[in-house]
Wavefront OBJ file of the C-alpha trace (Angstrom):
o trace
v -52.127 -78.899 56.012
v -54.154 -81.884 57.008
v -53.499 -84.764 54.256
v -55.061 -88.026 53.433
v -55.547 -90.665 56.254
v -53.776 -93.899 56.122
v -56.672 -96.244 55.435
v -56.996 -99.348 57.756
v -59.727 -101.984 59.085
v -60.017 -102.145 63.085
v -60.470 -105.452 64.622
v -60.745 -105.735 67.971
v -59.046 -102.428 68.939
v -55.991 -103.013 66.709
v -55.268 -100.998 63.377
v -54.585 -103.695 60.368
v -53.322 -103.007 57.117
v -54.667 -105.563 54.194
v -54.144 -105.694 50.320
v -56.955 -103.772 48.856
v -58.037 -101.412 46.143
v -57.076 -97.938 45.680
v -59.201 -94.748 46.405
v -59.102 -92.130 43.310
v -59.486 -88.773 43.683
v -62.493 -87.765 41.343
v -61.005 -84.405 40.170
v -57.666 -86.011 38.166
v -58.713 -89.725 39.704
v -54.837 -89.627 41.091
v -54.761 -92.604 43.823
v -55.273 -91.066 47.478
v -54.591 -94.429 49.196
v -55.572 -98.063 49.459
v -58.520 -99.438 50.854
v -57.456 -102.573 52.340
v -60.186 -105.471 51.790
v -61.144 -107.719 54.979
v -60.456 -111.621 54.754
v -62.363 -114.314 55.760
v -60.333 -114.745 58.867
v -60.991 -110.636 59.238
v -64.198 -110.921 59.500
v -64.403 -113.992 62.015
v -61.840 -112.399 64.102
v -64.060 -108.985 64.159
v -67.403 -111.302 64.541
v -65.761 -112.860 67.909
v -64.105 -109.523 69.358
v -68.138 -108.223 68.781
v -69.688 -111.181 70.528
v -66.927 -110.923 73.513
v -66.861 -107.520 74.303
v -70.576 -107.192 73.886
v -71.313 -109.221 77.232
v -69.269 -106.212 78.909
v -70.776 -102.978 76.544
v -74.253 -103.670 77.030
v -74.121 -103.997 81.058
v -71.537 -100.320 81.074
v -74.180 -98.070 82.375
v -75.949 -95.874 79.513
v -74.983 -92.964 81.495
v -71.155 -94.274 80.968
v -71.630 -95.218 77.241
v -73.112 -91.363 76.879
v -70.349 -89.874 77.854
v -67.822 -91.785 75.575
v -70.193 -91.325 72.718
v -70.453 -87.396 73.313
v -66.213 -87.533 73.688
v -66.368 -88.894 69.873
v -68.877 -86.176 69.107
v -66.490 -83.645 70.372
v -63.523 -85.135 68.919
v -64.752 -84.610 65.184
v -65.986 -81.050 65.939
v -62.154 -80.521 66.765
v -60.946 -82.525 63.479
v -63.703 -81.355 61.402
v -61.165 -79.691 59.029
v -58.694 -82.378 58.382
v -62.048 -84.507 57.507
v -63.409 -82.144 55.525
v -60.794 -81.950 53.375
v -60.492 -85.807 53.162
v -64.210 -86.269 52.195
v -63.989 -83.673 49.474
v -60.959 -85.000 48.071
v -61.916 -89.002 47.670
v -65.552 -87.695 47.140
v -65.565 -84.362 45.199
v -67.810 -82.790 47.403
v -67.424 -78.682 48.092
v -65.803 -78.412 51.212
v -68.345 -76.220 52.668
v -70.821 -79.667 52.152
v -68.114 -81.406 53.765
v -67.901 -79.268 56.583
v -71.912 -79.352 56.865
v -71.900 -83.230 56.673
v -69.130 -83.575 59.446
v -71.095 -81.267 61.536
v -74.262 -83.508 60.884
v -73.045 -86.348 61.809
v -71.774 -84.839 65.245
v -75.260 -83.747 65.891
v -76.583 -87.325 65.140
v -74.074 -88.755 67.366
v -75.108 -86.610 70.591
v -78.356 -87.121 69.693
v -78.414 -90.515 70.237
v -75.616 -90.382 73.140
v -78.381 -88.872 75.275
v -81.459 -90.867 73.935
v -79.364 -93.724 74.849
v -79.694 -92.924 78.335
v -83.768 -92.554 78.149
v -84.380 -96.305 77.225
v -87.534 -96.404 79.065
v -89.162 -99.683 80.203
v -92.670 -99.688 80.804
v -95.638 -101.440 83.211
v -98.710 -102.472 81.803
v -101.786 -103.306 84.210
v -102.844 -106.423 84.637
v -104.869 -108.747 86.894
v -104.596 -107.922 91.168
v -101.443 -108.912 92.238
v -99.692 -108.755 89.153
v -97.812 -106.491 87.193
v -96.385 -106.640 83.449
v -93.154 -105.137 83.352
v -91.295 -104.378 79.607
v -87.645 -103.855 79.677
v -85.477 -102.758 76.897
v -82.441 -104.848 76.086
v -79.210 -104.595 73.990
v -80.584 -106.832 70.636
v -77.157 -107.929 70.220
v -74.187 -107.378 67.781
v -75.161 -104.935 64.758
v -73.078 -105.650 61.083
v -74.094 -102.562 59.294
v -73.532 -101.571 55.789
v -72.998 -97.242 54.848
v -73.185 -96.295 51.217
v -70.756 -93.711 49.658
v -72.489 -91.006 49.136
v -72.421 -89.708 53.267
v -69.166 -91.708 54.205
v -69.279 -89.663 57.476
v -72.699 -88.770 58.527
v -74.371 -92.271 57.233
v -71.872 -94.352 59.421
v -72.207 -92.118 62.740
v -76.220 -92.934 62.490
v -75.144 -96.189 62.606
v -72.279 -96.598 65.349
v -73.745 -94.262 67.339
v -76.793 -95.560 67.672
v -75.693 -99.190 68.333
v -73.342 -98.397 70.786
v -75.933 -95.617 73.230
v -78.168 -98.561 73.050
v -75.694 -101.265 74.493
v -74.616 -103.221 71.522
v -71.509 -104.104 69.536
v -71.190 -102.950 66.226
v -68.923 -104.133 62.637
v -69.188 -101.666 60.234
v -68.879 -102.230 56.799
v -68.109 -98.910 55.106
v -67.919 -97.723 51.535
v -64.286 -98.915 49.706
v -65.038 -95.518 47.446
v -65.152 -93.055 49.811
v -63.555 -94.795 53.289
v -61.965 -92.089 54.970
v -64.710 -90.513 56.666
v -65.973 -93.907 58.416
v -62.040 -94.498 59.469
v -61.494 -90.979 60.777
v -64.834 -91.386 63.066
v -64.177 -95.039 64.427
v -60.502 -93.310 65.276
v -62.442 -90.693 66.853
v -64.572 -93.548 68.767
v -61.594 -95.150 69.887
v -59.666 -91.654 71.444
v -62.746 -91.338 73.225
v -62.565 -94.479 74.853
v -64.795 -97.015 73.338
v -63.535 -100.437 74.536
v -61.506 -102.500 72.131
v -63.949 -104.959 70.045
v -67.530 -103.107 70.882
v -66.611 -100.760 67.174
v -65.345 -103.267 64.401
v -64.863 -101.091 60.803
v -64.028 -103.451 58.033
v -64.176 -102.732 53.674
v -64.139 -105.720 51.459
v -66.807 -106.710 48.206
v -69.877 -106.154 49.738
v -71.303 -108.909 48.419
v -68.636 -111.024 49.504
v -68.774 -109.842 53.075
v -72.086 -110.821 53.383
v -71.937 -114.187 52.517
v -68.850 -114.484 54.853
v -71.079 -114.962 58.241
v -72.816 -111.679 58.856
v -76.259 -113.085 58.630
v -78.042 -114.012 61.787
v -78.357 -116.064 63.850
v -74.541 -116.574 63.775
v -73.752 -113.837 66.190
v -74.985 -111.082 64.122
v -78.768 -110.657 65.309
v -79.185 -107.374 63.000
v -78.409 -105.986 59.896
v -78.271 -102.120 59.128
v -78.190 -101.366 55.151
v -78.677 -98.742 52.564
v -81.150 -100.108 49.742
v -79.131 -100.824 46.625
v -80.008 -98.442 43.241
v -80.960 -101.318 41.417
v -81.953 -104.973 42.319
v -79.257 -106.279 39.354
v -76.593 -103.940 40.555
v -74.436 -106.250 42.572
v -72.515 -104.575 45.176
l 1 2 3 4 5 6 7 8 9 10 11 12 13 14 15 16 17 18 19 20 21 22 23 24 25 26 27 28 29 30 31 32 33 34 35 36 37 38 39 40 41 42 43 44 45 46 47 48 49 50 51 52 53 54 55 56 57 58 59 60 61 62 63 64 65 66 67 68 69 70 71 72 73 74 75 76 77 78 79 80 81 82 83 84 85 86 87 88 89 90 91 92 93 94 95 96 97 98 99 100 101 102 103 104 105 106 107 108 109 110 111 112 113 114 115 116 117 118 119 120 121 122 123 124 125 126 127 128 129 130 131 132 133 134 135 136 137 138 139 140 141 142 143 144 145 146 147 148 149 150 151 152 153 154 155 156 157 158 159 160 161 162 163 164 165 166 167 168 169 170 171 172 173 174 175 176 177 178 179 180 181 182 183 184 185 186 187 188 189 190 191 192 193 194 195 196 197 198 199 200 201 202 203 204 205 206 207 208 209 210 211 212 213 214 215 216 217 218 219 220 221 222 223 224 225 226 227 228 229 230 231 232 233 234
């Protein structure tokens, strides 16, 4: 019987336990684990593994990056039950919608696996003798921010689109409902991602983002879920 995950932040390829807050379980809110909160130093130390392995992700060829990406696709097909059952218990969510969301998320993933490997350029005409050519790059390294309500399927539309296009990602995932974002970077990581290109960190949101994820100081964009309300601080 598949049981809770241990509930971690990833820095640069490592596993890191932190003090944190605990995760309830919404049917008898009985504590399923503790979310551990990123520090400061977390968050630098996440920041620079991004920035360093990023010079090395974004020139892997986007054939190469596919194929890791579709490993982590498979990889949560396989664990799709054990998931499952940790959404629905930290969420409440039937585990039939669990299953569905899991599943979702997988498709999103390959999805943009293979688009990543269709990053067309383009020529435009121009005067005789010259030629206009576009190129797509890597923008750079990607903090984004998943809400609680798909802690699986919201976070794979991030990561996996950041990493098919060449860049480095931290994800900052929901402290409520965390096990789905940690089960999918482990997933990412058993497929082979490099250490430092997939960051997953939980702290007070607002907190976080004061710490040095806004650009231009290394993060050049942000990924976020629009808040409820504007005077609901998060």
């Amino acid at each position: 019987m598949p049981t809770y995950p241990e509930l971690q932040l990833f820095i640069a390829g490592e596993w890191k336990n932190a003090d944190g807050q605990p995760v309830l379980n919404p049917a008898d809110e009985s504590v399923l684990g503790i979310v551990p909160h990123a520090t400061r130093a977390d968050l630098d130390a996440a920041l620079t593994a991004a920035q360093e392995e990023l010079r090395v992700w974004r020139h892997t060829a986007p054939a190469k990056r596919a194929d890791i990406i579709l490993k982590a696709a498979r990889l949560a097909r396989e664990r799709v039950e054990e998931m499952a059952i940790a959404m629905t218990l930290e969420q409440g969510k039937p585990i039939v919608q669990s299953r569905l969301e899991i599943l979702r998320g997988c498709d999103i993933i390959e999805w943009d696996a293979t688009e990543g490997r269709r990053v067309h350029g383009r020529v435009i005409p121009s005067e005789p003798g010259m030629r206009h050519t576009v190129l797509r790059q890597p923008i750079g390294v990607v903090a984004a921010f998943s809400p609680w309500n798909f802690p699986m399927s919201s976070p794979a539309r991030k990561v996996a689109g950041a990493l098919s296009a060449g860049c480095a990602i931290i994800l900052k995932a929901s402290e409520e409902t965390p096990a789905g974002a940690v089960q999918l970077v482990r997933a990412f990581q058993d497929a082979g991602v490099p250490p430092g290109v997939l960051n997953l960190v939980f702290g007070t949101p607002a907190e976080i983002s004061r710490c040095g994820f806004r650009p231009p100081e290394g993060v050049r964009l942000l990924q976020w879920h629009r808040r409820p309300s504007p005077r609901r601080e998060r």
